[in-house]
C-alpha positions in Angstrom: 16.7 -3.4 7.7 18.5 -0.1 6.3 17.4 2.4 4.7 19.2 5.3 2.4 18.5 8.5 0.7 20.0 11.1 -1.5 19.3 14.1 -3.8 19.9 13.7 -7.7 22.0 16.7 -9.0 18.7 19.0 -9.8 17.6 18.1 -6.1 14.4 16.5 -7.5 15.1 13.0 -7.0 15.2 11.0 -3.3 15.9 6.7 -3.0 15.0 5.0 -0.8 16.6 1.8 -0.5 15.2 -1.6 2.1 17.8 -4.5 2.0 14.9 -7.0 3.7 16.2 -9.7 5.2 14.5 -13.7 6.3 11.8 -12.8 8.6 11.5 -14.4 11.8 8.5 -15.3 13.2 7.1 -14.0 16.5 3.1 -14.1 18.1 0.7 -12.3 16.9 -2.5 -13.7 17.5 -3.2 -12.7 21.5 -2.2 -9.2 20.7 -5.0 -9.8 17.7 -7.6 -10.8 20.1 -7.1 -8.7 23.1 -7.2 -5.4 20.8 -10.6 -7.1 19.6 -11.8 -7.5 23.2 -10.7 -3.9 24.1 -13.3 -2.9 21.0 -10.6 -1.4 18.4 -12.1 -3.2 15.9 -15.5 -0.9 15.3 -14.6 1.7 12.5 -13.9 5.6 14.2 -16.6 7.2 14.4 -15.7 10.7 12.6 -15.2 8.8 9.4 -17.7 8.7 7.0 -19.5 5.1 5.9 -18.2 4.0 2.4 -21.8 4.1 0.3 -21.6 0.4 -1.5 -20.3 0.2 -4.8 -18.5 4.0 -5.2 -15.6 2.8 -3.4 -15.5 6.0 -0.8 -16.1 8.6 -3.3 -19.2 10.3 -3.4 -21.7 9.3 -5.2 -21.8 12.1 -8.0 -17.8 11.4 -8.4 -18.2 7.6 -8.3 -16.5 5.3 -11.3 -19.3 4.2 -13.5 -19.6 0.3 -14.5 -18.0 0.3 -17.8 -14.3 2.9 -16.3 -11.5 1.1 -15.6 -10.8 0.8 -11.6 -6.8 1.3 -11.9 -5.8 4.2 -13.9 -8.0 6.0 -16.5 -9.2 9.4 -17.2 -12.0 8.8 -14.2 -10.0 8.5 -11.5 -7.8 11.3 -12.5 -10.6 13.7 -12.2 -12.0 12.2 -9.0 -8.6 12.8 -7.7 -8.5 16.9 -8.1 -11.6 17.1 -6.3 -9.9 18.5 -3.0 -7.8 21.6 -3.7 -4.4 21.8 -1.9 -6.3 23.5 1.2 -8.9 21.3 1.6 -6.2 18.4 1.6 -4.7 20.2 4.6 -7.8 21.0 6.3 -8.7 17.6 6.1 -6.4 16.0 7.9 -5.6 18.6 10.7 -9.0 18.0 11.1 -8.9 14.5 11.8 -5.5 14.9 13.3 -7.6 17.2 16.2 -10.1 14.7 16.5 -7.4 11.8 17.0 -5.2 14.3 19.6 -8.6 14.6 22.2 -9.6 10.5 20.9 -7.1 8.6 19.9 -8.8 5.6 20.7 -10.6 6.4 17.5 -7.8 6.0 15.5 -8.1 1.7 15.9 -10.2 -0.3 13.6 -10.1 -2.9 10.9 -9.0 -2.4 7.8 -11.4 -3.1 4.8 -10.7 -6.6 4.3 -9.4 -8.5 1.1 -10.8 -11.2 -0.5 -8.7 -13.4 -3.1 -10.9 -16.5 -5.1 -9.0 -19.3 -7.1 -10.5 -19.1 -10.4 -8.9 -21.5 -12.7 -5.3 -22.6 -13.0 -3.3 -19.7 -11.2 -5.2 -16.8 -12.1 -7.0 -15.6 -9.0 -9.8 -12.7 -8.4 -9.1 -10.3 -5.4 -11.9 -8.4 -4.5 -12.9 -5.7 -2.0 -16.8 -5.5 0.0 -17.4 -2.6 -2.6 -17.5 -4.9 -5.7 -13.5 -3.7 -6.9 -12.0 -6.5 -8.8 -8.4 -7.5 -9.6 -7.4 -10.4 -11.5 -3.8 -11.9 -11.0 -1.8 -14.2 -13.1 1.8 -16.2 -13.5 3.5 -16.2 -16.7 3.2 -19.0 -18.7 6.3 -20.3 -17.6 5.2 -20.9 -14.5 1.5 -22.1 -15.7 -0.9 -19.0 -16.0 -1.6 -17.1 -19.6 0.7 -14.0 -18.9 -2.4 -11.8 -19.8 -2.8 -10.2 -16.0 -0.4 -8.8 -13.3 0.9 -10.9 -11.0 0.4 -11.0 -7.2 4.1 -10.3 -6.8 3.6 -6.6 -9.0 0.3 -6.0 -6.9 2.5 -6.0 -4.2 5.1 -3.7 -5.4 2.2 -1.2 -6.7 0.3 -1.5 -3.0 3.7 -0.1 -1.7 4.2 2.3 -4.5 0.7 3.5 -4.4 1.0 4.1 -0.3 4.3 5.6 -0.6 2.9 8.5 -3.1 -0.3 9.1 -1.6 1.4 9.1 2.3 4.0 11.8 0.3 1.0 13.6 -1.2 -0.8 14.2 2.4 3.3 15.3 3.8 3.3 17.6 0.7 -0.2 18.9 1.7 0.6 19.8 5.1 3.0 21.5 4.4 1.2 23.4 1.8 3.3 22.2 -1.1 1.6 21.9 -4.1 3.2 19.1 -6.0 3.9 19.4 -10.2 5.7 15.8 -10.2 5.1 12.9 -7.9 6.6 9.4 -9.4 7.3 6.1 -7.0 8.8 3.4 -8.4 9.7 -0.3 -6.3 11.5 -2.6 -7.9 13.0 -5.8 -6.0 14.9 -8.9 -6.2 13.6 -12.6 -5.8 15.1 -16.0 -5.9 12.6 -18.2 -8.0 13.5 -21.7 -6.0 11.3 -20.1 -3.3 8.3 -20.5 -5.1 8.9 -24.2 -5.0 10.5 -24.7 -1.4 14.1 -25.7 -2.8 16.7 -25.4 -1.1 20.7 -23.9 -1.7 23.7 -25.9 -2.0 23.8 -25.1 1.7 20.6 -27.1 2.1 18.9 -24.1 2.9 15.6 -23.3 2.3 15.5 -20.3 -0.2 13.6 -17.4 0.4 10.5 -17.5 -0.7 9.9 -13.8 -0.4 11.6 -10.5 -2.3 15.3 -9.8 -0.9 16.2 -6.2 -1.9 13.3 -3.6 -2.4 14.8 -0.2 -3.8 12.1 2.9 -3.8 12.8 5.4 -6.5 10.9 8.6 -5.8 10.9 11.6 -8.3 9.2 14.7 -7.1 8.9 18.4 -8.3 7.4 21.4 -6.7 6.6 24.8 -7.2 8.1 27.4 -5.1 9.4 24.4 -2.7 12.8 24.3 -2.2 15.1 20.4 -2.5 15.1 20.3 1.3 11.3 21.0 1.9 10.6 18.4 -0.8 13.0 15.9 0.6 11.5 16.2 4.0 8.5 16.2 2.5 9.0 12.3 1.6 10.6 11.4 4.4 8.0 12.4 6.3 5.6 10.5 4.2 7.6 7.3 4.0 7.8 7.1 7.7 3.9 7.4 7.9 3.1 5.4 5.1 1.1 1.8 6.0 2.0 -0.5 3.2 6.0 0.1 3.6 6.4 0.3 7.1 4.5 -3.3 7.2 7.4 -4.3 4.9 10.3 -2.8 6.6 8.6 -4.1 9.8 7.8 -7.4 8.9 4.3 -7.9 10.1 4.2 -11.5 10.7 0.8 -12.9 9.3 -1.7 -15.0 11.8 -2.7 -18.5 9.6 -6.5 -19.6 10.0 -7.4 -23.0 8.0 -11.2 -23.7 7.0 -11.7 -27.3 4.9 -15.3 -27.5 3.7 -16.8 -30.6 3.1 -17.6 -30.9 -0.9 
């Protein structure tokens, strides 16, 4: 795993680069339990209860039934909510609390659910009532009409990379003008189907080079503050440290009976 960076000539742009390569497997699954056992599974306590159906936004700032739940005028506005200072005060806040308890800072993430629906396109869904719906191009059997789980992937580590650079900027009290993540990446289709090389190797099922393109502007900040700025919030962000990582994933089977 490597990783590189660099300024663009107006000192606005940083890459990130991850050359990923085969994962190995390792255990997982007594680590799993015992952290169960030890109780790190209950939520912390300092953070508030989602309300059902507004997604962790309050109620008044909630997404109605008919606004689109990616993108949209909606979630823009929902979004400028928290001024620059409350941002900061926020989180040095629940830094403070996690510094006396950091025991607090263990618990389960809000789990996914993804349901076959016909041929390849599939619903994901979260406890709140959020749907996705995923599709393969036709070429490989779906109607082309919907993202596939391959881009959901690539925006989940997009999406965590900007928001994780957002809370950096915030801290530092830098109020951002331009925030842009782009992830592109490379993938061998023969994976999909389990062939193998002319080596007789199985191919990879799984992206092989991810490149992160971030573009960021500031006021008042200079190229190193905003550089350090994303750093900062690449090393702390969830979704690409579980890729540069490779989390492996613990398997669990259920056949019903029809």
């Amino acid at each position: 795993m490597s990783c590189r960076g660099a300024l663009d000539s107006a000192g606005r742009r940083y890459v990130l680069s991850v050359r990923r390569p085969g994962i190995a497997g390792r255990p997982w699954c007594a680590g799993c339990a015992l952290q169960r056992q030890r109780g790190f599974a209950e939520r912390p306590k300092f953070l508030p209860i989602r309300p059902t159906g507004t997604g962790g936004l309050p109620r008044h700032l909630a997404m109605g039934p008919g606004t689109p739940t990616i993108g949209g005028s909606s979630a823009r506005l929902a979004s400028t909510a928290m001024t620059l200072q409350n941002i900061a005060t926020a989180l040095e806040r629940v830094q403070t609390v996690l510094r006396r308890r950091p025991d607090l800072g263990l618990h389960d993430d809000t789990p996914a659910t993804a349901s076959w629906e016909s041929g390849v396109r599939v619903v994901s869904g979260n406890p709140n009532g959020m749907r996705i719906v995923s599709d393969l191009p036709p070429e490989l059997g779906g109607a082309g009409q919907d993202v596939t789980p391959g881009w959901l992937f690539r925006a989940g580590v997009a999406s965590c990379a900007a928001t994780s650079i957002a809370m950096a900027a915030a801290a530092k009290g830098i109020e951002l003008t331009v925030l842009d993540v782009r992830v592109t990446s490379r993938s061998d289709a023969r994976g999909l189907f389990g062939m193998t090389d002319a080596g007789g190797e199985v191919v990879y099922a799984g992206p092989t080079d991810i490149h992160m393109n971030v573009r960021i502007a500031a006021r008042a900040a200079t190229a190193d503050a905003l550089r350090a700025a994303v750093e900062e919030g690449c090393r702390c962000s969830p979704i690409p440290c579980a890729v540069q990582k490779a989390v492996p994933i613990a398997l669990q089977i259920e056949v019903q009976d029809q």
